[in-house]
C-alpha positions in Angstrom: 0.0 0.0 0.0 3.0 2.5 0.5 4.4 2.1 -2.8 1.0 2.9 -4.1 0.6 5.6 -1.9 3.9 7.0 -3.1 3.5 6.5 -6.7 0.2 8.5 -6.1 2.3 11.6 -4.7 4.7 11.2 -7.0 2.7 11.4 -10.5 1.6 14.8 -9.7 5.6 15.8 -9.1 6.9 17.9 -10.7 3.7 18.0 -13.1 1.4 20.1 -10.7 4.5 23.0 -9.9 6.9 22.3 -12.9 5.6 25.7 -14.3 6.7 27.7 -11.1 10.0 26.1 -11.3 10.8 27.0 -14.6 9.5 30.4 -14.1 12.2 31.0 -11.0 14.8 29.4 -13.2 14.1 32.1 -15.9 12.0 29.5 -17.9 9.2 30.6 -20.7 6.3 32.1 -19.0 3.7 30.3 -21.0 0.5 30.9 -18.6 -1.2 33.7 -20.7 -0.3 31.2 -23.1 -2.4 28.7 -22.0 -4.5 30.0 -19.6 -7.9 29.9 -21.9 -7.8 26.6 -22.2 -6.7 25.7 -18.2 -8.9 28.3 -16.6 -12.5 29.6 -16.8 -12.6 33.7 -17.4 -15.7 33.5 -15.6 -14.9 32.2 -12.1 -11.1 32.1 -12.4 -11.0 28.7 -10.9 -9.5 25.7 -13.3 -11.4 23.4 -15.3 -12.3 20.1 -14.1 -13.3 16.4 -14.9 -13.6 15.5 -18.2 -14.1 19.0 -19.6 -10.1 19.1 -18.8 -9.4 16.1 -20.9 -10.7 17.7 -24.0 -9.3 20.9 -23.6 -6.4 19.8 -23.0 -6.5 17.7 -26.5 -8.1 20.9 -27.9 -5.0 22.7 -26.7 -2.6 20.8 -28.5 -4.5 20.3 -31.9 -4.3 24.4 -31.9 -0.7 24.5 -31.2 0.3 21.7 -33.9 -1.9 23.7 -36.4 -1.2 27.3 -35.2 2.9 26.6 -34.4 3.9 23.5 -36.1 7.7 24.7 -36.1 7.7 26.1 -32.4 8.9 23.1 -30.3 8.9 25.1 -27.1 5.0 25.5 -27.5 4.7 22.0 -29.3 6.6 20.5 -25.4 4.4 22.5 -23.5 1.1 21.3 -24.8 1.8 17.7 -24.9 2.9 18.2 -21.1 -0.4 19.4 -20.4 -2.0 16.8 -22.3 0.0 14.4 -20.0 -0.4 16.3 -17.1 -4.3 15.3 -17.4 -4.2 12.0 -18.5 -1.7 10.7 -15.2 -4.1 13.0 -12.9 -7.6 11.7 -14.3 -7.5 8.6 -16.0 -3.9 6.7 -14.7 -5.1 3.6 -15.8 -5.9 4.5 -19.5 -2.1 5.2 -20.3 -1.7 4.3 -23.7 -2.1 7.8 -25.5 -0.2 8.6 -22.0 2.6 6.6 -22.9 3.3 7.5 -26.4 3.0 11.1 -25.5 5.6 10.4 -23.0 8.3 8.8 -25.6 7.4 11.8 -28.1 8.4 14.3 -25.6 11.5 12.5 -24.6 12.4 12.7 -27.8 11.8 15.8 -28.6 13.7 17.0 -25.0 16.7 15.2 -26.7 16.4 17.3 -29.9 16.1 20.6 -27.9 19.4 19.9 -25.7 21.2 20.4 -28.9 19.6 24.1 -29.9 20.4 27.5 -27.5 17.4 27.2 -25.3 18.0 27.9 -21.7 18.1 24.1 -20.2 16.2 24.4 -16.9 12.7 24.9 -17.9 13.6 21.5 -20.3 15.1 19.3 -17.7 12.1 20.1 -15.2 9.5 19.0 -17.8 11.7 15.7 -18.8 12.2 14.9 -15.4 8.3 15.0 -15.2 8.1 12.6 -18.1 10.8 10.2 -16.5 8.5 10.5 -13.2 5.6 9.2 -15.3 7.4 6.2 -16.8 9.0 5.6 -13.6 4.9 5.4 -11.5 3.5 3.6 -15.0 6.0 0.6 -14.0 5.2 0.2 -10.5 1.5 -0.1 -11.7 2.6 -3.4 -13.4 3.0 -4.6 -10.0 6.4 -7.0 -10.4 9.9 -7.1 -9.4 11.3 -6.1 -13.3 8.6 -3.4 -13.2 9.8 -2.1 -9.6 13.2 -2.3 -10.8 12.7 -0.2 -14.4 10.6 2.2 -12.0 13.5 2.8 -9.9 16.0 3.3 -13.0 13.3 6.1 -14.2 13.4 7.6 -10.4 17.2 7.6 -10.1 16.7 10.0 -14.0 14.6 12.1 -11.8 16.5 12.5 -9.2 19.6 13.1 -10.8 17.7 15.9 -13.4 16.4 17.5 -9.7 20.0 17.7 -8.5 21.1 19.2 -12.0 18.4 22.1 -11.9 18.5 22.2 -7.7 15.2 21.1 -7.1 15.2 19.8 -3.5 12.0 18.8 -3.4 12.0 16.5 -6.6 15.5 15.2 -5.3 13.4 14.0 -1.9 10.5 12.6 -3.3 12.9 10.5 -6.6 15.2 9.1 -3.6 12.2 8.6 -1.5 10.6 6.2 -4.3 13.7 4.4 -4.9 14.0 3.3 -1.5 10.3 2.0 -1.0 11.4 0.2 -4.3 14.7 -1.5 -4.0 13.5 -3.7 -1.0 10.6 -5.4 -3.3 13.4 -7.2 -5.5 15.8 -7.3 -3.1 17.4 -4.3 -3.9 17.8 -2.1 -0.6 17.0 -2.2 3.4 12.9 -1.4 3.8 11.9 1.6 4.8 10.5 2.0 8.3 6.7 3.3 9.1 8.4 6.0 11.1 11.2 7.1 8.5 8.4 7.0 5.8 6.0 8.9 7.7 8.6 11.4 8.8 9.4 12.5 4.9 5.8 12.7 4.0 5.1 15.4 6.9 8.5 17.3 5.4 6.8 17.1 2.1 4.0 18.5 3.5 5.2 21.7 4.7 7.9 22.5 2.6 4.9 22.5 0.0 3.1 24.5 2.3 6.5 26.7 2.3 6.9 27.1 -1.3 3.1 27.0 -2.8 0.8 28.0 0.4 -2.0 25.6 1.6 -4.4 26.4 -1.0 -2.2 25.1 -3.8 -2.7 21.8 -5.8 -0.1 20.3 -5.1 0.0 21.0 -1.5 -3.4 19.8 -1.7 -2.8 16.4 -3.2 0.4 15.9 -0.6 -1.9 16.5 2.4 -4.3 14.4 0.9 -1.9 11.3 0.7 0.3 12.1 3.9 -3.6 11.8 5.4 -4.1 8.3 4.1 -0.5 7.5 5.4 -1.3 8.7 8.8 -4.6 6.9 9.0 -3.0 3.7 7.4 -0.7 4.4 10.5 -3.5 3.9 12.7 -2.8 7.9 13.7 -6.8 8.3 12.8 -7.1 11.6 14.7 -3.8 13.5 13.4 -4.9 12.5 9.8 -9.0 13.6 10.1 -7.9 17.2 11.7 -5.5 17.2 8.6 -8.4 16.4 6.0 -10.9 18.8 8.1 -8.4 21.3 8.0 -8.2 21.0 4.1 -11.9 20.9 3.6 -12.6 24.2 5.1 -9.1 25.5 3.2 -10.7 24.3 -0.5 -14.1 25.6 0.5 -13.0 29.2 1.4 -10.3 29.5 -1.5 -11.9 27.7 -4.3 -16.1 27.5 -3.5 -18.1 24.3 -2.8 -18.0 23.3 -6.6 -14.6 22.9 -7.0 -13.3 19.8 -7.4 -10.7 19.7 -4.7 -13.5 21.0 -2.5 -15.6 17.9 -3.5 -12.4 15.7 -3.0 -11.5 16.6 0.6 -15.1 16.7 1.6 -15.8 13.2 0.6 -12.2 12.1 2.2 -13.4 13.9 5.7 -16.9 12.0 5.3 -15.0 8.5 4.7 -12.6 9.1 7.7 -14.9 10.6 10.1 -16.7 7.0 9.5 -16.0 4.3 13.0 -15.7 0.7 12.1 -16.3 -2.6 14.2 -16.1 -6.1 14.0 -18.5 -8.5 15.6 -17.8 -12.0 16.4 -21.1 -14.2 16.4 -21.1 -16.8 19.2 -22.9 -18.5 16.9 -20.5 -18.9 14.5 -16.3 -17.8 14.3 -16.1 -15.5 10.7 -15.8 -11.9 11.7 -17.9 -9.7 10.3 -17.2 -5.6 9.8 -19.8 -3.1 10.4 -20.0 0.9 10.4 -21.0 2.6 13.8 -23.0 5.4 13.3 -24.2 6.7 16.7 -24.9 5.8 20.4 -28.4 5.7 21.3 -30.1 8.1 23.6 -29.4 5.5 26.8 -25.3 5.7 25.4 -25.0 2.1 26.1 -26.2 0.5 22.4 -24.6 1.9 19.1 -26.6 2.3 16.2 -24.7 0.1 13.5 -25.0 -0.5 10.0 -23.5 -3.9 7.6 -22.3 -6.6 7.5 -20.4 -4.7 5.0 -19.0 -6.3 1.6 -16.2 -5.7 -0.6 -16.8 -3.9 -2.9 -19.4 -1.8 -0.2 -23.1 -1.7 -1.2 -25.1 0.2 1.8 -28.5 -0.4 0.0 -28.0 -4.1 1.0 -26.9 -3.5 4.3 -29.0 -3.4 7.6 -29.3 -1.4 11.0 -29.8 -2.7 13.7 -28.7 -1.8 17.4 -26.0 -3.9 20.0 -25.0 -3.2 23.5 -21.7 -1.6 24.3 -18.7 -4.5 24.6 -20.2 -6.9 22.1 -18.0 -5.5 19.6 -14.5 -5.0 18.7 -13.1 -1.3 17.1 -10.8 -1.4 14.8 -7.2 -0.7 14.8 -7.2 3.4 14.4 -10.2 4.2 15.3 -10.8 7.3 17.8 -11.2 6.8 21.3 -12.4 8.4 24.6 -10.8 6.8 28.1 -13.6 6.5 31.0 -14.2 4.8 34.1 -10.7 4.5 35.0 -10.6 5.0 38.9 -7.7 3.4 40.4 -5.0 2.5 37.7 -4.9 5.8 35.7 -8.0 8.8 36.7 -6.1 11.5 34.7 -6.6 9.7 32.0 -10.6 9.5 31.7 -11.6 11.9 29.0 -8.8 11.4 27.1 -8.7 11.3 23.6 -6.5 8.5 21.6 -5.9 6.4 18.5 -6.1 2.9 18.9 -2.9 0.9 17.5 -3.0 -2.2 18.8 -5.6 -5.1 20.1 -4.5 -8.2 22.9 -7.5 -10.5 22.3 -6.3 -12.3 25.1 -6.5 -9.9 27.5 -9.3 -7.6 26.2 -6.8 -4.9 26.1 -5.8 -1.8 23.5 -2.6 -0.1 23.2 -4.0 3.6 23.5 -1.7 6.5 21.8 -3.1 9.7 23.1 -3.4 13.3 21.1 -1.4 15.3 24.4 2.2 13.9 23.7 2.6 14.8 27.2 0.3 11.3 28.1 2.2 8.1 27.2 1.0 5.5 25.5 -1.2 2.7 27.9 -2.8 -0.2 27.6 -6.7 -0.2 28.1 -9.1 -2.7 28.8 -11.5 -2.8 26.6 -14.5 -1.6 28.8 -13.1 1.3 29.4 -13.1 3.3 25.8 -15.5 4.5 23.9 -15.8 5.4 20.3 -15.2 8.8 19.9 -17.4 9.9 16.9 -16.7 13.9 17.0 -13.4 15.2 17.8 -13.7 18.0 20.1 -12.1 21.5 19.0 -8.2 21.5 19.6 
């Protein structure tokens, strides 16, 4: 899951800020350029969806027609074209991948005129990111291994042009790599997680919190924390986000749609319930306590892939369930082993079936982590206000 996480941050690098970069780097300023056919004069805000896709194809039938001997302009509109394609439909990559080799080749013919070479390199190390996430999709050990030839071409194009950023995420890939063809030491949880929150706000540094691309990294360093079981930390994240996309960009948007439906999906509680009647563990959602606060309201048993108009609701009595892993939690009743901790707020990361127990990491750092018996947490289904 951390590869795919990764190759999901990493097809929109540089893609989403190679523009800025070649700007800074004394690039062509092509945004009045293409603006029209990126932005709507209306609202100012970007097209989205599938209305992108055939712009974006619009775009560069006008520049082969308009500028057939400008290769600048020519470069520029089949990066857009790509841009699109790896950030709406990366699984339909065959115009993607011919697209790709087109612009590689042309890169190779432009090294050779007078054109200033940063704003080149940061769009061909773009196209060498592309080839490089297209072979982890194939999901094998020579794939992982081309991919990682592709990232090392990124990264060493990002040291060329002094791009720290594409340097990190290129070395970054390559060492979640390596280790699936036993090519490098694996990357710890904590390591991994530690570069994803640098990502973060050194894109929050350089772009400011609205941007796309600082977007997209919360986004997946969100879905790292929560895959950490650090379910609180990630949903303050997303919240955080939402209301950002909302304010800057309008409830249409499609970022704003994005982040609202991720906030939805995490701010969802999970169960499993073991039948006495029977050993296969089922998983349900948890919507709600009753009015009495000793039954939840759940829904399921829920399938894969999930289809609620099948599911049921029904109510169960608290402690005939078990919370997942990462789910929020509130400590209560604890009189004699640890009082300061009732009220507390936590992540659940670990479960001792034997003993009934959870391994509780709290929100105040100050609190370390404890083990919990199981009657003495509660789902937690509204984070208070920090």
């Amino acid at each position: 899951a951390r590869v795919v996480a990764s190759q999901q941050a990493l097809a929109t690098f540089p893609a989403s800020s190679c523009k800025t970069e070649e700007q800074a780097m004394g690039g062509h300023d092509v945004d009045k350029f293409d603006e029209p056919w990126r932005t709507c004069p209306s609202c100012h805000q970007a097209y989205q969806n599938d209305l992108v896709l055939d712009l974006a194809a619009e775009f560069l039938t006008f520049v082969e027609g308009k500028y057939p001997g400008d290769q600048w302009k020519h470069l520029e509109a089949l990066f857009g074209r790509l841009g699109v394609l790896m950030a709406i439909q990366p699984k339909q990559n065959e115009e993607a991948k011919e697209i790709a080799n087109k612009m590689i080749s042309m890169i190779g013919q432009m090294k050779t005129t007078n054109m200033s070479l940063s704003p080149i390199l940061a769009i061909e190390a773009a196209v060498y990111n592309f080839d490089g996430c297209n072979s982890v999709r194939e999901e094998t050990k020579e794939g992982a291994k081309t991919a990682v030839e592709h990232f090392e071409k990124v990264r060493d194009i990002c040291k060329a042009i002094g791009y720290v950023p594409g340097v990190d995420a290129a070395e970054n890939n390559i060492a979640l790599l390596k280790p699936t063809y036993g090519g490098g030491r694996k990357v710890s949880d904590v390591e991994y997680l530690a570069k994803r929150q640098k990502w973060y706000k050194e894109s929050v540094q350089r772009f400011g919190e609205s941007a796309q691309t600082t977007i997209t990294t919360s986004l997946n360093l969100a879905g790292d924390l929560s895959e950490a079981n650090r379910a609180i930390e990630a949903e303050r994240l997303v919240a955080k986000l939402a209301a950002t996309c909302k304010r800057v960009h309008g409830p249409d948007h499609g970022l704003t749609k994005t982040t609202a439906s991720n906030l939805r999906f995490m701010k969802m509680r999970f169960v499993t319930i073991i039948w006495q009647t029977e050993p296969k563990r089922r998983k349900f959602q948890v919507r709600r306590y009753e009015e009495d606060e000793k039954r939840y309201f759940i829904q399921g048993q829920i399938a894969d892939p999930r289809r609620t108009a099948t599911e049921k609701a029904f109510t169960i009595v608290e402690g005939s369930f078990l919370p997942d892993l990462g789910t929020p939690v509130v400590c209560h009743g604890l009189e004699e082993s640890a009082p300061h901790l009732n009220g507390k707020i936590g992540d659940l990361i670990s479960h001792d079936e034997k003993f009934e127990t959870y391994e509780v990491h709290f929100e105040d750092k100050s609190l370390a982590p404890c083990l919990v018996k199981r009657e003495n947490i509660r789902i937690l289904f509204e984070l208070p206000d920090e």
